[in-house]
C-alpha positions in Angstrom: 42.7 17.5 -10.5 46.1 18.5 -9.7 48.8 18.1 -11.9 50.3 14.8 -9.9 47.2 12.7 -10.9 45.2 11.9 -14.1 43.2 9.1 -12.8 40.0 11.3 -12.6 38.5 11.4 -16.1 36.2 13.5 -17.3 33.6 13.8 -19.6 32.4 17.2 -21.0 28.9 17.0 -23.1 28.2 19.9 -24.9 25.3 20.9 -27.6 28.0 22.5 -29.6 27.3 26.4 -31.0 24.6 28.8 -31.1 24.4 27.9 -34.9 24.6 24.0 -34.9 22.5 21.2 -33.8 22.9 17.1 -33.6 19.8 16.5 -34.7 20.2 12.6 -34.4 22.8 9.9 -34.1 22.8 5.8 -34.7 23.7 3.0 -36.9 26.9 4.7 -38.0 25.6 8.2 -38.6 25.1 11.9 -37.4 22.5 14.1 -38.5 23.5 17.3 -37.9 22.4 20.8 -38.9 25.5 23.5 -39.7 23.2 26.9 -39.4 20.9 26.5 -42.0 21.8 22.8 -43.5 21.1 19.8 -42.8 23.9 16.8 -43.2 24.2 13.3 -42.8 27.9 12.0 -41.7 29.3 9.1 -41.0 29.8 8.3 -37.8 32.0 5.1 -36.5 31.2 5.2 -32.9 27.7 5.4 -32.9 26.6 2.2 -32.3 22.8 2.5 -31.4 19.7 2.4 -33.3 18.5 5.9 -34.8 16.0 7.8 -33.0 14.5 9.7 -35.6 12.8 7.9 -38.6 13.3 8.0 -41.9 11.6 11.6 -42.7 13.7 13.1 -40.0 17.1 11.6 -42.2 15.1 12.4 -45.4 15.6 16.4 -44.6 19.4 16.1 -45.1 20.2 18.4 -48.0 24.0 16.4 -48.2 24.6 13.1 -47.4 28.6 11.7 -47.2 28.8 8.2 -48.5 31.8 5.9 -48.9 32.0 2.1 -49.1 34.2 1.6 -46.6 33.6 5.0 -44.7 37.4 6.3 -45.3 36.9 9.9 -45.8 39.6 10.3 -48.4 37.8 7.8 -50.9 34.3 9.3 -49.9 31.8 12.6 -51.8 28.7 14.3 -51.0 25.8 13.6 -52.5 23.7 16.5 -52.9 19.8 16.2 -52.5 18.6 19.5 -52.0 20.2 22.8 -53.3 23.2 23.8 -51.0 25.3 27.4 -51.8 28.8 27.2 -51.6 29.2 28.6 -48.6 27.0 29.6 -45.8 27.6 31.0 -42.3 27.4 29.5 -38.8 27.6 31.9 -36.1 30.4 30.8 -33.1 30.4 33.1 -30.1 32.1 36.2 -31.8 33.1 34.8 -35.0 31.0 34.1 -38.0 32.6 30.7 -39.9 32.0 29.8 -43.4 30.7 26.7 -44.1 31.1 23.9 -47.3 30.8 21.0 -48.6 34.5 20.3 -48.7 36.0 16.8 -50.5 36.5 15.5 -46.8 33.4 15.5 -44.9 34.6 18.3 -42.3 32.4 21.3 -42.9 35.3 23.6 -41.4 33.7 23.9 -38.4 34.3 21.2 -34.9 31.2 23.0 -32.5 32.0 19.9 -29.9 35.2 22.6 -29.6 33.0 25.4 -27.5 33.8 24.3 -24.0 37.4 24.6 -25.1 36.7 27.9 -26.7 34.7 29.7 -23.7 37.6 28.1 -21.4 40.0 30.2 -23.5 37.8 33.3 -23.2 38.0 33.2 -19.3 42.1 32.6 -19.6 42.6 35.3 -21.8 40.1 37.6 -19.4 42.1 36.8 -16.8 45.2 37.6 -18.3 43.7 41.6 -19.2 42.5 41.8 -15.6 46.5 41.5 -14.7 47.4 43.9 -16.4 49.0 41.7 -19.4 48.0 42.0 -23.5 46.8 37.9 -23.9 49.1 36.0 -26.3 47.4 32.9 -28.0 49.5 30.5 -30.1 46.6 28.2 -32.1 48.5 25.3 -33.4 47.2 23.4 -36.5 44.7 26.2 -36.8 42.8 25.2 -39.4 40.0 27.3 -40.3 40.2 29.8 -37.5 37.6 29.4 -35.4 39.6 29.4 -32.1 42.1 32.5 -33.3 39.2 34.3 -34.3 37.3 34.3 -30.8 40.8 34.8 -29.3 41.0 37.7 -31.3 37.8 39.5 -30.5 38.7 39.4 -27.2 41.5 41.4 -27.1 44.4 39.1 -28.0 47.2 38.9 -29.7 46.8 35.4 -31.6 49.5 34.0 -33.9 47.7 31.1 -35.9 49.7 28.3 -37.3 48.5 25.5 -40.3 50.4 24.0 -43.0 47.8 23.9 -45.3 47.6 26.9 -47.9 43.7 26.2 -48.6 43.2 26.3 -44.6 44.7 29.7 -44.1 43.0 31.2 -47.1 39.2 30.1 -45.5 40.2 31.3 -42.4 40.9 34.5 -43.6 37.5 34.6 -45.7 36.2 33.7 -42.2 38.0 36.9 -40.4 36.7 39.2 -43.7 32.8 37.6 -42.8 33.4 38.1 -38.8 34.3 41.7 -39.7 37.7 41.2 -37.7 39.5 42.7 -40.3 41.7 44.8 -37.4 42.2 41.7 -35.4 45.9 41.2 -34.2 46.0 37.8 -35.6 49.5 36.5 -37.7 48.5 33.9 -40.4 51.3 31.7 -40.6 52.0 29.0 -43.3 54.3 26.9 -41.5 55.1 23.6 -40.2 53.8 23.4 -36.8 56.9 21.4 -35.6 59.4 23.8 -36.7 57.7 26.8 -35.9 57.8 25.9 -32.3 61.4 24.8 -31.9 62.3 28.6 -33.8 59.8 30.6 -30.9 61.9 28.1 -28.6 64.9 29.5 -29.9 63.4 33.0 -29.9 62.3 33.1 -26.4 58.5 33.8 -27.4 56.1 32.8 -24.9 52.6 32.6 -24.7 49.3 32.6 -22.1 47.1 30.6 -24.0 48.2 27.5 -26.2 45.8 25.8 -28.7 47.2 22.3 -29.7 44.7 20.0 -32.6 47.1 18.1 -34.4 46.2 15.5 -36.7 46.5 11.8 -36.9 49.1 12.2 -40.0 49.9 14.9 -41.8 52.9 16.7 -43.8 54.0 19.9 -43.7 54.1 22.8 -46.9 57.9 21.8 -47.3 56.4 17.7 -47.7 57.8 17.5 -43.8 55.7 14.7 -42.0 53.9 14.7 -38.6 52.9 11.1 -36.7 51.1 11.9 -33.9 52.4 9.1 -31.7 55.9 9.9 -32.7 55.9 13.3 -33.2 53.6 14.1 -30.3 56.1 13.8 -27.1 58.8 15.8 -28.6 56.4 18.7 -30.0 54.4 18.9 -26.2 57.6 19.3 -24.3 59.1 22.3 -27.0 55.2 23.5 -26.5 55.4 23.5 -22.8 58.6 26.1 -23.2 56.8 28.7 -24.7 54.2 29.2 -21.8 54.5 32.1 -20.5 55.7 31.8 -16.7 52.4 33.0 -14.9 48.9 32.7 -16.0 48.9 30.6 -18.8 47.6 27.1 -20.3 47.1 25.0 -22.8 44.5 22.7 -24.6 45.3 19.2 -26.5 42.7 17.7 -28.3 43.0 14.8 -30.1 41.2 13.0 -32.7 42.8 9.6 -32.8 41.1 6.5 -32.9 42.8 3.9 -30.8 43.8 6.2 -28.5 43.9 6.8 -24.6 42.8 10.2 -22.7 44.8 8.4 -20.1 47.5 8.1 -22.3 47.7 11.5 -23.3 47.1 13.1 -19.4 50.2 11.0 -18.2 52.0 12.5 -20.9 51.2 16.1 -20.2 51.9 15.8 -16.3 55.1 14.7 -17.6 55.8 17.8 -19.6 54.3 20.1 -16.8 56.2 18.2 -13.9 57.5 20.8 -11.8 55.6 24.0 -12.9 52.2 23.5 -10.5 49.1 24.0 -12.0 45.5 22.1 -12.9 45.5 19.5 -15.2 42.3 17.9 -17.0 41.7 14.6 -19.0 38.9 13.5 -20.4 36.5 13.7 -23.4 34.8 15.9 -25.8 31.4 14.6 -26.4 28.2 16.0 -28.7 25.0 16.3 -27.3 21.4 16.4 -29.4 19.5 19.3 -27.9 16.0 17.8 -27.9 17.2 14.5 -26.2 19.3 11.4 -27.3 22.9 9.6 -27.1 26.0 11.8 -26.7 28.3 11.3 -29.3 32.0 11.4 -28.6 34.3 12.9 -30.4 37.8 13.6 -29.1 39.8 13.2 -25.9 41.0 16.4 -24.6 44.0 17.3 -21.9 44.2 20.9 -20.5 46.7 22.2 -18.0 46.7 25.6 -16.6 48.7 27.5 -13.5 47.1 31.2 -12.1 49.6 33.5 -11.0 
């Protein structure tokens, strides 16, 4: 698709990592095991039946309840003993695992495609003669800077949250990337763009997950449908001029891939390039419904 037309959707299906598994999906649910445990999650968007019965769901050692399914009023209930942490292996990174408040495990495995797509752009970048540069917007626990990093590049890795930063560091101690040219930054995502704007930074490879809402360690706050235009043309400035791209994903309900596509072609207009729309979906390994999970834009130029 080039960058003059988003009407192509697509739809990338992925069984997520080497150490995860949709086990099963339906009536408002995911089953899923995160390397050696076994949760249940809600899940608004899927609408079937279950496939598995109730023994199957019965294995869960955590299951996320709330009465109204808003994660910020729901908890885990523990059924069978779960540590406090736990690893899950990602291509060259090892993530830690928990049962958080939330009912994110610190881990989004739909994410791979994104994160072997990253792999070849960074490759490509070594094999012309260039050190990679990877700017991983609201970061959160690592996973992407820490596959960026044991490739070979340099990865500055940006989240306002102080309890994000500190896991992903526990999550460079357990990948043993403790010499990993990776800059943990505490900052507001927003601002920290416009000041490498100002600084003439650029980058090959940039990472872009921003949340629905969110505020900043300062209390700044971030809409994503008001923040978002802004933020992706300041972004679009700090690619480098030659071999370089980018990845939006987005996690909004109510929300159009079309939408964001016809936004990015905008803030790419005149540089050339590929650009993709679609969706991220999950897919259960031993047969079943896809579950989708984000929509996703990515835009890259060679040479």
């Amino acid at each position: 698709m080039t960058s003059s037309d988003c009407s192509q959707l697509q739809l990338i299906v992925t069984p997520g990592c080497e150490g995860y598994e949709l086990l099963d999906s339906g009536e408002g649910r995911k089953l899923e095991r995160f390397g050696t445990i076994i949760v249940d999650r809600p899940e608004r968007q899927a609408l079937w039946k279950q496939k598995l019965g109730k023994e199957h769901w019965g294995r869960a050692h955590a299951v996320f309840s709330a009465s109204d399914e808003d994660e910020e009023k729901g908890r885990w209930r523990v059924d069978k003993p779960v540590p406090d942490e736990w690893p899950v292996e990602v291509l060259q990174a090892r993530m830690m695992c928990r049962l958080q408040g939330l009912w994110h495990m610190g881990l989004f495995p739909e994410q791979l495609p994104h994160w072997i797509w990253m792999r070849e752009r960074i490759e490509l970048v070594k094999q012309r003669g260039e050190r990679p540069r990877v700017l991983n917007l609201f970061g959160y626990t690592g996973a992407a800077s820490l596959i960026a990093a044991a490739q070979g590049a340099e990865v500055t890795h940006v989240d306002a949250s102080k309890k994000a930063i500190g896991w992903a560091k526990e999550n460079q101690a357990a990948s043993r990337l403790d010499g990993a040219t990776i800059r943990w930054m505490l900052d507001d995502a927003t601002k920290f763009v416009a000041r490498e704007v100002r600084r003439g930074n650029t980058y090959h490879v940039i990472l872009i997950d921003p949340p629905k809402f969110g505020r900043g360690p300062k209390n700044e706050t971030w809409e994503l449908f008001a923040n978002l235009p802004g933020f992706l043309n300041d972004c679009s400035r700090l690619l480098a001029p030659s071999n370089s791209g980018f990845v939006l994903t987005v996690y909004a309900i109510r929300a159009s891939a079309l939408a964001f596509g016809q936004l990015a072609r905008q803030m790419t207009e005149g540089k050339g390039g590929e650009l993709a729309v679609g969706e991220l979906a999950i897919q259960p390994v031993r047969g079943g419904n896809a579950v989708p999970t984000s929509l996703f834009v990515r835009w890259w130029r060679d040479g």
